[in-house]
TIVO-2410 file (N, C-alpha, C; in nm, 3 decimals):
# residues 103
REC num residu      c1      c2      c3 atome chaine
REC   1      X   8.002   4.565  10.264     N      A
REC   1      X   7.860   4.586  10.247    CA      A
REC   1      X   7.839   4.674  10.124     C      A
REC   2      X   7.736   4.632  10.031     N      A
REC   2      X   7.725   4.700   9.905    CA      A
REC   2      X   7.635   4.827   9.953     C      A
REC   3      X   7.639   4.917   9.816     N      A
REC   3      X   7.522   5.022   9.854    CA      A
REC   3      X   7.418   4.994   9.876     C      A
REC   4      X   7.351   4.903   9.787     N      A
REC   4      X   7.253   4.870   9.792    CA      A
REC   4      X   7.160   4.794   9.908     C      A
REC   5      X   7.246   4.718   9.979     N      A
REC   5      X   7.279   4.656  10.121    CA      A
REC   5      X   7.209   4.771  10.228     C      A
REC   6      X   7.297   4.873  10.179     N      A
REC   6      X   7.359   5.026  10.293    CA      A
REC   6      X   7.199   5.037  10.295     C      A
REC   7      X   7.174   5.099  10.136     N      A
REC   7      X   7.060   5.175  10.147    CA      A
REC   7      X   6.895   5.049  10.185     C      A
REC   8      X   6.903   4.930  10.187     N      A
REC   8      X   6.782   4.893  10.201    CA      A
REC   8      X   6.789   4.884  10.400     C      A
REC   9      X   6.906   4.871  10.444     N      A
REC   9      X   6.926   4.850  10.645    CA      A
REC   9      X   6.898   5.016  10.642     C      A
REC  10      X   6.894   5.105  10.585     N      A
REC  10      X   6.911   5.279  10.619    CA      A
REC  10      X   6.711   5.267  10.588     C      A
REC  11      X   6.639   5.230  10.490     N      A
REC  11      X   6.474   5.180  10.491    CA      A
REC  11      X   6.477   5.145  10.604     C      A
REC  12      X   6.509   5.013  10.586     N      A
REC  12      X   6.424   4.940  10.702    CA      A
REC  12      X   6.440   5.005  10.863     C      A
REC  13      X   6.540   5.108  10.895     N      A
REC  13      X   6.582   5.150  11.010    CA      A
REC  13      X   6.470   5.285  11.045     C      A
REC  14      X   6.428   5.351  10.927     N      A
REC  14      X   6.355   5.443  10.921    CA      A
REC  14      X   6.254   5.433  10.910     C      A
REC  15      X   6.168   5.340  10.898     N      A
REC  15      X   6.025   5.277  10.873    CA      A
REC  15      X   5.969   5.295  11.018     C      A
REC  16      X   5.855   5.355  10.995     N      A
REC  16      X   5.770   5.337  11.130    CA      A
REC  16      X   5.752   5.223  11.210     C      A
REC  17      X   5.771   5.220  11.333     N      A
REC  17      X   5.766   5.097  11.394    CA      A
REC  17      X   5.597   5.058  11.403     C      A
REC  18      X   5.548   4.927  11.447     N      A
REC  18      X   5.416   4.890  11.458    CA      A
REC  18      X   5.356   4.965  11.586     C      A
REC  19      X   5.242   5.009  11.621     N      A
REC  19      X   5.149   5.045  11.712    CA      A
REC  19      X   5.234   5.221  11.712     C      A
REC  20      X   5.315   5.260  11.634     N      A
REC  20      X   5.392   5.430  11.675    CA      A
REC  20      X   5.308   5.474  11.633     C      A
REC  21      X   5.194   5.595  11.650     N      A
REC  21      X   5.140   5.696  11.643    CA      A
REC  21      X   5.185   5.801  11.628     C      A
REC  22      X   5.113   5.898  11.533     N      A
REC  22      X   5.169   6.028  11.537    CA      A
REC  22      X   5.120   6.111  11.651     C      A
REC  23      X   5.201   6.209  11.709     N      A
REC  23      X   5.128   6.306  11.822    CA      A
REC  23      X   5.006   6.404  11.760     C      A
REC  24      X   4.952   6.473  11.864     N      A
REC  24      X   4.841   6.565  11.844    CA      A
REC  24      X   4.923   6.699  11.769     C      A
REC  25      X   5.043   6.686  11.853     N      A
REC  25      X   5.111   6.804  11.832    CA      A
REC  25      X   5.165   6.795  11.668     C      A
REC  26      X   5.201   6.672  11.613     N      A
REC  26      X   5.226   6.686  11.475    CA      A
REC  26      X   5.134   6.686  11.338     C      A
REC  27      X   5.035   6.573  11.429     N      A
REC  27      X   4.903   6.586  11.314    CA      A
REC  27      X   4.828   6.764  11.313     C      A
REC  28      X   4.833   6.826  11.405     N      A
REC  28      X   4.793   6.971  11.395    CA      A
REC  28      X   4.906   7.052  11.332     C      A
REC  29      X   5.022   7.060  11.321     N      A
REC  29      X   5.138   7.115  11.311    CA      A
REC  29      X   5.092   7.082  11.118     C      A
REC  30      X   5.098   6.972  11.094     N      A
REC  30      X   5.088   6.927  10.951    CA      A
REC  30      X   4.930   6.972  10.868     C      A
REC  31      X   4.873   6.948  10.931     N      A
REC  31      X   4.689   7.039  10.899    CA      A
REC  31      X   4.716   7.193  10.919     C      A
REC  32      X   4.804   7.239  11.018     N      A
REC  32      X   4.803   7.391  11.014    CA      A
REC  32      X   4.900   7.437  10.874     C      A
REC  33      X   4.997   7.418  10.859     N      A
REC  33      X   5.096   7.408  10.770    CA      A
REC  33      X   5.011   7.409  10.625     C      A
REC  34      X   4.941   7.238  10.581     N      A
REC  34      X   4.824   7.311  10.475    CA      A
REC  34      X   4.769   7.359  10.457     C      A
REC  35      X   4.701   7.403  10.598     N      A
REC  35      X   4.575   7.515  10.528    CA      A
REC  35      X   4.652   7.656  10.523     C      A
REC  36      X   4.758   7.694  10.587     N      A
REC  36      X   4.817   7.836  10.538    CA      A
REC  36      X   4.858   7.827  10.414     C      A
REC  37      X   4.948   7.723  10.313     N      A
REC  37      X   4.962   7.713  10.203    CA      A
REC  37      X   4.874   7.739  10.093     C      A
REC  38      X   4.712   7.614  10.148     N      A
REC  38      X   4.623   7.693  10.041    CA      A
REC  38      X   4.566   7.788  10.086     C      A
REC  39      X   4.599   7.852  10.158     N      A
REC  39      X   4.568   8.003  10.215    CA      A
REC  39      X   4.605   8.108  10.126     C      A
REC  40      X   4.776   8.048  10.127     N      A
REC  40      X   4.855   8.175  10.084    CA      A
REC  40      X   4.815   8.153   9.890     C      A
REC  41      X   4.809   8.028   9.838     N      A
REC  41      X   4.764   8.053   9.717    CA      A
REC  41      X   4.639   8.152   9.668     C      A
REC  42      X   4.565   8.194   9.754     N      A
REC  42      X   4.446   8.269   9.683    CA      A
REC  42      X   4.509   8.376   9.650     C      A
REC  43      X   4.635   8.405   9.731     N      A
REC  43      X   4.674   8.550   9.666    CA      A
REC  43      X   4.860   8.575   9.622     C      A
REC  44      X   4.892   8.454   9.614     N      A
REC  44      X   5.019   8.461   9.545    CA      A
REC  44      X   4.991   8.287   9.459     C      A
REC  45      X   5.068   8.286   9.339     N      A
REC  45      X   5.101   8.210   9.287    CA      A
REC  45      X   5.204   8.112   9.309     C      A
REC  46      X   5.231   7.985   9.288     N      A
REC  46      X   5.301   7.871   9.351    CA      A
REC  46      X   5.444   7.920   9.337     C      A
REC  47      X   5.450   7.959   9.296     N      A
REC  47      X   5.627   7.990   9.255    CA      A
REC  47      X   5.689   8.108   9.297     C      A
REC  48      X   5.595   8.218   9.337     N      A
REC  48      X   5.631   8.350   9.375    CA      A
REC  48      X   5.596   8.295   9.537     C      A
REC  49      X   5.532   8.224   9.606     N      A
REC  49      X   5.492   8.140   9.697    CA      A
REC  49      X   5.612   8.130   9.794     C      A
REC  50      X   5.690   7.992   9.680     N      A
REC  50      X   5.789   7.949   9.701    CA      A
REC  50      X   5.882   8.017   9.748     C      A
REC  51      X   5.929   8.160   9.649     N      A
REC  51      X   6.039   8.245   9.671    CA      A
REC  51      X   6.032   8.322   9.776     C      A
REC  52      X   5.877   8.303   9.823     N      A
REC  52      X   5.871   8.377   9.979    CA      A
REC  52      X   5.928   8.264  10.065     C      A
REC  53      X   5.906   8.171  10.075     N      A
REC  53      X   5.888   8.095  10.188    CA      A
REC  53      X   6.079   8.039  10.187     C      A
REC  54      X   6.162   8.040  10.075     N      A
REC  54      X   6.282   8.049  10.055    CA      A
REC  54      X   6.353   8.121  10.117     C      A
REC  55      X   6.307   8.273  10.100     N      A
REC  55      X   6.362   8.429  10.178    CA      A
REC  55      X   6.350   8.382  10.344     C      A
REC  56      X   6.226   8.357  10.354     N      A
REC  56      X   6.189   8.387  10.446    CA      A
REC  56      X   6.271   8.273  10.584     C      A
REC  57      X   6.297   8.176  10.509     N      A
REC  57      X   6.395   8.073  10.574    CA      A
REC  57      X   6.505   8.124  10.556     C      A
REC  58      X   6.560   8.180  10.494     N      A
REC  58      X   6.747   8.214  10.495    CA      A
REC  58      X   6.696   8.314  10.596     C      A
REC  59      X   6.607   8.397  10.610     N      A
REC  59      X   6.648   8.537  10.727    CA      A
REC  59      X   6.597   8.463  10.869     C      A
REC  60      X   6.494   8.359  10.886     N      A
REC  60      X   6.464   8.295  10.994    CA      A
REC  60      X   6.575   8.257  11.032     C      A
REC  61      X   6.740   8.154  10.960     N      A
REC  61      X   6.815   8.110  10.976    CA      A
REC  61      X   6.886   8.199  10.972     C      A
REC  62      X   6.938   8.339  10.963     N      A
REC  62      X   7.023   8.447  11.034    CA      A
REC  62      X   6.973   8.501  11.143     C      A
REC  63      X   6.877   8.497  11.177     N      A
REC  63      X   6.822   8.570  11.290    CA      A
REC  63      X   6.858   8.505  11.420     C      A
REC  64      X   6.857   8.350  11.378     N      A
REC  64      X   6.860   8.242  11.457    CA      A
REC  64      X   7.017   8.218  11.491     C      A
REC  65      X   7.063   8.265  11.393     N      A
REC  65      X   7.248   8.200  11.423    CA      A
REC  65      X   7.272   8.350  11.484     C      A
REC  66      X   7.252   8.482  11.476     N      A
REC  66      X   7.246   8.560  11.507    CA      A
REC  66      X   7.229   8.538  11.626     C      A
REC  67      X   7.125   8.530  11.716     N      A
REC  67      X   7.083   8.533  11.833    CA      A
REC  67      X   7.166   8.423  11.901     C      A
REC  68      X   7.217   8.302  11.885     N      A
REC  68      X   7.296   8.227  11.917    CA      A
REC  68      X   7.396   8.256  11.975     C      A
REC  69      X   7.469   8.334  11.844     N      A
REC  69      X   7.617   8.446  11.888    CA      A
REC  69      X   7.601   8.548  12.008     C      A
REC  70      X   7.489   8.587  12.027     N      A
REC  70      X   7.469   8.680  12.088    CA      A
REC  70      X   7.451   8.634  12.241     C      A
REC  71      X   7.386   8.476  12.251     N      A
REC  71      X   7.329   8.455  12.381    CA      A
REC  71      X   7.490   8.403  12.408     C      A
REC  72      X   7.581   8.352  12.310     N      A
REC  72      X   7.721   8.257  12.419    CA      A
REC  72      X   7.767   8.397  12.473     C      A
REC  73      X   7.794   8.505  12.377     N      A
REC  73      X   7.842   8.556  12.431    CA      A
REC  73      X   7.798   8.614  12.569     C      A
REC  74      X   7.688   8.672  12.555     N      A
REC  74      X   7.589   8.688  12.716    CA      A
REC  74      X   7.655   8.623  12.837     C      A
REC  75      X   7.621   8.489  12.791     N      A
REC  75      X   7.635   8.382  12.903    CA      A
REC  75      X   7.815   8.368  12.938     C      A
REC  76      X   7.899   8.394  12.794     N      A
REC  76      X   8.052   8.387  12.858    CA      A
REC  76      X   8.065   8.469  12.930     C      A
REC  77      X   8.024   8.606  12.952     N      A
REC  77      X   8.072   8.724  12.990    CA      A
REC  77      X   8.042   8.750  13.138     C      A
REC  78      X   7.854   8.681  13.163     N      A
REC  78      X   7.833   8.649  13.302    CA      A
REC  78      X   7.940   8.486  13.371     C      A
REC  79      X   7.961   8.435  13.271     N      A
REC  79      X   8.019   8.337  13.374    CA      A
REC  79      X   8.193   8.368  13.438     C      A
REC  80      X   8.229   8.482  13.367     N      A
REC  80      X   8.379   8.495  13.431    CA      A
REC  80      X   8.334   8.596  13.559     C      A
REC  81      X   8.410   8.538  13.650     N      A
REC  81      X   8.425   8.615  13.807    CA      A
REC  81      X   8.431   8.743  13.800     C      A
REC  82      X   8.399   8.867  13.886     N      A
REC  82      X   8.397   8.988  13.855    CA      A
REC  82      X   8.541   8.992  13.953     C      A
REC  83      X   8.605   9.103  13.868     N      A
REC  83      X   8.758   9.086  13.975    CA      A
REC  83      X   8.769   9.187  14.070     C      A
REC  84      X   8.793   9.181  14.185     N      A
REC  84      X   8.805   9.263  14.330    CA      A
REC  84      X   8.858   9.337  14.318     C      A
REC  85      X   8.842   9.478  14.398     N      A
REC  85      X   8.927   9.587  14.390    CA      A
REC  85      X   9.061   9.513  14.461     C      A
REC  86      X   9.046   9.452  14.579     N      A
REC  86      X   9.170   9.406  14.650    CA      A
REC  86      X   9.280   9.330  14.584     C      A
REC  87      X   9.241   9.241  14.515     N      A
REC  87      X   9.308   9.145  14.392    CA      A
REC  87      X   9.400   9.244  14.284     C      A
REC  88      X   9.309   9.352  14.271     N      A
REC  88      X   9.326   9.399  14.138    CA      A
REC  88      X   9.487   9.558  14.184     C      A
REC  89      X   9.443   9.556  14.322     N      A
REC  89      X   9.602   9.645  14.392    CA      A
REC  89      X   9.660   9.601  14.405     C      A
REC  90      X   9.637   9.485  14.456     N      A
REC  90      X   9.824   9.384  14.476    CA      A
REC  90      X   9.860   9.340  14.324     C      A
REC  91      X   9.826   9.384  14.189     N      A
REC  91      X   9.836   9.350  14.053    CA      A
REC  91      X   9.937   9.438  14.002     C      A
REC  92      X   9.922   9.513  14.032     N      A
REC  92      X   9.957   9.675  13.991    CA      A
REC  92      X  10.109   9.714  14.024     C      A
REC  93      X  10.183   9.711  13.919     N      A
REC  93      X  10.320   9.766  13.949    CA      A
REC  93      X  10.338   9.867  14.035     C      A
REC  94      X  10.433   9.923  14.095     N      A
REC  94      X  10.470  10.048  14.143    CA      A
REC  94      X  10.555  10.117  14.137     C      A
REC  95      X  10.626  10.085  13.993     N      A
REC  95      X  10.732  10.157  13.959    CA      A
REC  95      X  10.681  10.299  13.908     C      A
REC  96      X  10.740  10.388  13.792     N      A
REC  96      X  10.710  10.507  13.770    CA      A
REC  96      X  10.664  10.421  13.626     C      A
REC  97      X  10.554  10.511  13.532     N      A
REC  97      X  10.507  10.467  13.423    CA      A
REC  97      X  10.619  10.488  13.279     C      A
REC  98      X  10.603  10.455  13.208     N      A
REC  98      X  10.725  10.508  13.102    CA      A
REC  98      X  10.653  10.595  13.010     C      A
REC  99      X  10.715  10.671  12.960     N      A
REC  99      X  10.656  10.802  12.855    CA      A
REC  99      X  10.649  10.699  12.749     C      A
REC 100      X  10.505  10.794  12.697     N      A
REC 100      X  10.435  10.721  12.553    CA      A
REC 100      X  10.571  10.771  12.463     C      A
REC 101      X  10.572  10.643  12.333     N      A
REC 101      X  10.667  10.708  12.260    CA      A
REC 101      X  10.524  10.779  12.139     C      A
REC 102      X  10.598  10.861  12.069     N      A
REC 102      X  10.478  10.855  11.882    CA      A
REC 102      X  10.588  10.898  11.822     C      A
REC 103      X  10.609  10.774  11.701     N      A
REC 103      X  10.649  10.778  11.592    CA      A
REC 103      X  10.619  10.888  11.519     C      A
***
């Protein structure tokens, strides 16, 4: 299959189907989205704009991988068994301990 092949079945696969509608939730999502833009132009310029909305996605996207790390770990730490005192005596050597060495 040529590229060209590739790329017109990768169109036609992505094309809106007949009678699909957009939701309420996206046509508002997309009207809210412009009017903060020409919002934010009355008092920043398109390009200094930009470099906000740039920043402001790389720290949205650390905050986010951030909090990620933070919830597995949460969730690994509740999912291991808490271990019994009873379990945890029959564990326990009973010989005598050995003296620390220091170099």
């Amino acid at each position: 299959m040529s590229m060209t092949d590739r790329l017109k079945e990768y169109h036609r696969t992505l094309r809106q189907k007949r009678g699909e509608e957009l939701s309420m939730k996206q046509v508002a999502g997309s009207f809210g989205g412009l009017y903060a833009v020409i919002h934010l132009l009355q008092y920043f310029d398109i390009w200094t704009l930009l470099l906000l909305m740039v920043g402001v996605y790389f720290v949205y996207r650390q905050i986010q991988e951030n909090w990620s790390k933070i919830m597995a770990t949460f969730s690994q730490e509740n999912s291991e068994p808490p271990v019994s005192a009873a379990s945890s005596k029959s564990t326990k050597s009973k010989g005598k301990k050995a003296p620390n060495r220091s170099e």
